[in-house]
Every structure is written in C-alpha cells, then in structure tokens.
N, C-alpha and C positions, 0 to 999 in steps of 0.2 A: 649196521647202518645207523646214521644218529640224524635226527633232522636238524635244521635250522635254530630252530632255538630250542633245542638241546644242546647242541653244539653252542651255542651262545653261555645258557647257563654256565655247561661245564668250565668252560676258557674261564667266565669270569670268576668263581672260584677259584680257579687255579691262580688267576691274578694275585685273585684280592689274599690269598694266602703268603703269593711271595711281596705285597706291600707296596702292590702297583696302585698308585690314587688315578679313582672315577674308574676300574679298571670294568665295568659293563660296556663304559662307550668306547674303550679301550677293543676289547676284543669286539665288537660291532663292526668297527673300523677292518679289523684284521678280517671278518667273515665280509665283509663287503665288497675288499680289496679281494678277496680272494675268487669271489665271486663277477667280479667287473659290476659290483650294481651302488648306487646310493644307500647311506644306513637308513634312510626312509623305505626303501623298497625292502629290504628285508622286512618289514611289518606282515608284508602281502608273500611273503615263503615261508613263514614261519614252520608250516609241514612237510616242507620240502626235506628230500632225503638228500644228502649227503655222499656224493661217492669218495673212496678212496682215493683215489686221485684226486679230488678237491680236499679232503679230510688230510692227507700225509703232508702237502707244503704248510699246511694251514696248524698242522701241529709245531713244525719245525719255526713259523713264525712266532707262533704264542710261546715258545719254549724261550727263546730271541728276548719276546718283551719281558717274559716271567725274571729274565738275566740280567736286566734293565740297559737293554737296547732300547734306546726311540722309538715311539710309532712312528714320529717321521719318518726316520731312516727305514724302516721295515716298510713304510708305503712308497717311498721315494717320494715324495713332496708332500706342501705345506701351503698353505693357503693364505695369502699376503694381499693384502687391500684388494680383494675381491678377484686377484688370478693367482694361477696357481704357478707354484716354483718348484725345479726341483729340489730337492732335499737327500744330502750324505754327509758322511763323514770329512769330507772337503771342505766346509766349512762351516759355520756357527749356523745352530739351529736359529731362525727370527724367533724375537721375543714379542709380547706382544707390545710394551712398549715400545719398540722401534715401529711396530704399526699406529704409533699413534705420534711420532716424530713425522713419519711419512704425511699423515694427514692434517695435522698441525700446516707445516710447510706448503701441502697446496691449499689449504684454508686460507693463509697469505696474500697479500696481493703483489706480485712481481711484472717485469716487462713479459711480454710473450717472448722474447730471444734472450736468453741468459746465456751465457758456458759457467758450468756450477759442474765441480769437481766433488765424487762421493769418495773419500780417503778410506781405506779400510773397506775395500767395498765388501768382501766374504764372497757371498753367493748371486750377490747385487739386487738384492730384495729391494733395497730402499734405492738405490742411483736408477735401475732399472724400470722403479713405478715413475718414479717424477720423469723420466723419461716418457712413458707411455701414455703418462696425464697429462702433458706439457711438450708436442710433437717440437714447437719453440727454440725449446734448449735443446744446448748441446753438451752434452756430460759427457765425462771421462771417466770413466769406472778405473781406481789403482787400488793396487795389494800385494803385501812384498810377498804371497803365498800362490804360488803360479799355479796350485791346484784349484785354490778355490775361485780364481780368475777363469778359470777353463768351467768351471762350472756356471759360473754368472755368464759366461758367452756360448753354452747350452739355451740358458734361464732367456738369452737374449733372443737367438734364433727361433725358440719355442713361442714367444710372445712376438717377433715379428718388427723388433726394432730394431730404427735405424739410427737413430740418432744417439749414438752411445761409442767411444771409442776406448781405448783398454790401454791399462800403464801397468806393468809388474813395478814397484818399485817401492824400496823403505825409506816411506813419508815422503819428502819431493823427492828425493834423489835423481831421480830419472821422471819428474813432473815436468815439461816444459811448458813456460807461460804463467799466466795470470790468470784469475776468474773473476766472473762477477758472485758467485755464492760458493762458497762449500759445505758439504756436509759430512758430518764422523760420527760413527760410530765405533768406538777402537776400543782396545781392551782394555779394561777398568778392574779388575777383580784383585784383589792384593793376592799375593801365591803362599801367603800363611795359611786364606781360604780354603783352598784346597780339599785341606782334607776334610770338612765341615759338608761339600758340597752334593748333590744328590748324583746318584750313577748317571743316572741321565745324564747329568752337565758334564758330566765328567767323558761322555763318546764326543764333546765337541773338542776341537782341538786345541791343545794347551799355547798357540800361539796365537788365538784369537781371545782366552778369554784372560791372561794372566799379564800383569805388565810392574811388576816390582813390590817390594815389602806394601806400601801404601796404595798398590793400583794406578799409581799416576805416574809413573814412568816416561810411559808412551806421549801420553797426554801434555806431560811437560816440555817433549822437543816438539811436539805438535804445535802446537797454539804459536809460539812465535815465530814460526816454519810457515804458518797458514796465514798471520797479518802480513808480512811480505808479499805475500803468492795472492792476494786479496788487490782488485782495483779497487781508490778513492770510492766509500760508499757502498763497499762491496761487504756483504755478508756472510756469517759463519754460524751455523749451529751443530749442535753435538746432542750426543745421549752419553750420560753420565750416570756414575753410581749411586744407591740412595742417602750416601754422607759426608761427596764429594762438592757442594752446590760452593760451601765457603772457600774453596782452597782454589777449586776450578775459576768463580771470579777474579778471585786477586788471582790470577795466571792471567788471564783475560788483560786485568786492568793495566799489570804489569808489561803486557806486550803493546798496548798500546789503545786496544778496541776500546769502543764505546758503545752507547744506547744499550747497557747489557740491560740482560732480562735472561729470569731463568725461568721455562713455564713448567707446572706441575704435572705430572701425569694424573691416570686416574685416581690413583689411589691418595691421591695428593702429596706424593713425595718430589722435592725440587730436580727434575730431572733432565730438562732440556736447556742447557743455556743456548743464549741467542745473543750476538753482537756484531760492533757493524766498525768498520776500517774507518778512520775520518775520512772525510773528502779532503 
C-alpha cells in the first residue's frame, strides 16, 4: 500500500527523470483525477492509503505522461476563461494566449447582437466562450476537421449553449453569408518546425498546427476570403505567430482592412492583429 503522498513523490520523480516540466503539479493532477477530488483536497489525504485499484489506472496514466502524452488529454479537459472544455486528440490543445484573445475581444465594446463567425474553430474554446459571454451573438463555429467540430459540439452541449451553429468547411467554402466580426485562430507554425517542437505539441494534430514552409499558408487565402465574408465596418481578428505581426499586416493592408492594430500578448510579443472592413 502507498499513501497519498507517497504516491505523489514517487510519480514525480518518475516525471521529473523522463523531462516532464513542473512535473509535481503534473502528477497532483493525475492523483486527483484519479481520485475525483480538487489538487487542494489532496493536502487533507496526504495519509491516505492507496488501493490498487486506484494505484493500477493511476500507474498506466503516469506511465502516458512519463511518454509525453498531455495532461490534458490524460484528464480529458482543460480549463478556458473560467469553464471547462473537453480536451483530446481531436483537436489543438488551447494555448494560453488564445485565452487571452478571448478576453481581449470581450474587453471590447460591440453591439449586444452581432453574427461573428470563429474560422478554425478546433475544439471551439474561443467561438464557444464569446458565445456564452455574449448570449447576443450569433456564431457559427467552422472547421474543415469534422472530428474536432464533433468535439466543440460535446464542448457546446456540456456548457449549455445555444446560440452557436456549426460549418465543416475549408475557410468559406461551404460558409454562407456575411458577419459582422470574425475570429481565427488557424495554423501558423512553419512545417520545417516540426522537428524542433516538444512531444506534447507534437499529440496535437498536424492539420491544426502546420500551414506551409513560412506558416502562412493558410493565413494568406484567409484574410482576403474574410474581407469579402465581412459587412461595411465589420471586424476581424486573429492569433498569430511570435514573427508573423509584419507580414500578417501587409496581408491585412493588401486585402483591403483598415484601423489595423496588432495587440501584444503578455509576454509582449505582437500577437493579435485586429482590423476593420471599410464602411
């Protein structure tokens, strides 16, 4: 029998040997999870014993992370502007600046009734909270990936919304209509990266995070795809790469937007452009 934190130490040794980083809140998570409790509440078991039956899934999971599987993925969800989402290999783990695109955008001041289209949605972390912040709008969640679209309409039923309708489609293709905002987050990563990239990023799928030699690929039939598909006045913003800000505007300018602005994330790297359709 091992207790509680015993089992705690060992995992994270075990972690921290195979090169898992913070790998104590790492396995915290995995005894918590395993447990059904808060990693606050383990404080108050710390002498609790262990059955084997809680100890055998609880190994096969740490063995998972030690491989460099996700905690996500190994807990199935992830926690996005204060709810939680499920989380698998269906599509891109949230980063946390995309949590802060999301809150950026309801910091904003808009009408109460928008229709604002999320392109790329994945798992629909970010079309799915402006939905749930903003009962208002009417979003369309698209993604040419019919798995991770099945997921973001888990993600929907689970939170209870309603105002959210669903496109499988590559970029408008099968979009009908106009918006008053869009939002994207699409893949950015260049595919020389690749190999540079940590295992973790590497369980997300190669058709969310990879989009041509330079990353802009995607990005480039986007944008003038989006000023069309935009009403007089209507808005666009994006999460973009940490070396992308110059290349991404003049795409911008070239399609025709204006009032661009690109805001910085925390770290203060230029990551979010923001521009607006002429009226």
């Amino acid at each position: 029998m091992s207790t509680v934190l015993e089992t705690i130490d060992g995992g994270t040794r075990y972690l921290d040997k195979r090169g898992v980083a913070d790998a104590r809140r790492n396995m915290q998570l995995l005894v918590a999870h395993q447990l059904n409790c808060s990693r606050m509440e383990l404080y108050v078991q710390f002498d609790r014993e262990l059955s084997e039956a809680e100890l055998q899934p609880l190994r096969d999971t740490l063995k998972q992370r030690g491989e460099g599987v996700p905690i996500q993925h190994l807990l199935g969800q992830v926690q996005f502007h204060h709810r939680e989402f499920k989380c698998d290999a269906r599509a891109l783990i949230p980063r946390p600046e995309t949590e802060e695109l999301a809150e950026w955008l309801l910091d904003m001041t808009f009408p109460e009734s928008q229709t604002v289209l999320d392109m790329g949605c994945g798992s629909g972390v970010l079309g799915l909270t402006l939905a749930a912040e903003r009962p208002g709008w009417q979003i369309t969640l698209a993604d040419v990936s019919p798995a991770a679209l099945a997921m973001a309409k888990e993600n929907a039923a689970a939170l209870a919304v309603s105002n959210a309708r669903w496109c499988e489609s590559d970029l408008f293709a099968a979009v009908d209509g106009c918006f008053e905002g869009i939002v994207a987050n699409l893949p950015y990563v260049p595919e020389p990266e690749q190999a540079s990239l940590s295992r973790e990023v590497l369980h997300d799928p190669p058709l969310a995070l990879f989009s041509g030699p330079d990353g802009l690929g995607l990005i480039r039939r986007f944008i003038p795809e989006a000023f069309e598909r935009l009403t007089p006045g209507g808005w666009l913003a994006m999460e973009i790469g940490h070396d992308q800000a110059s290349q991404v505007a003049e795409i911008l300018r070239r399609s025709g937007f204006s009032h661009l602005e690109i805001k910085t994330d925390l770290s203060g790297v230029p990551r979010f452009p923001f521009a607006r359709r002429p009226n």
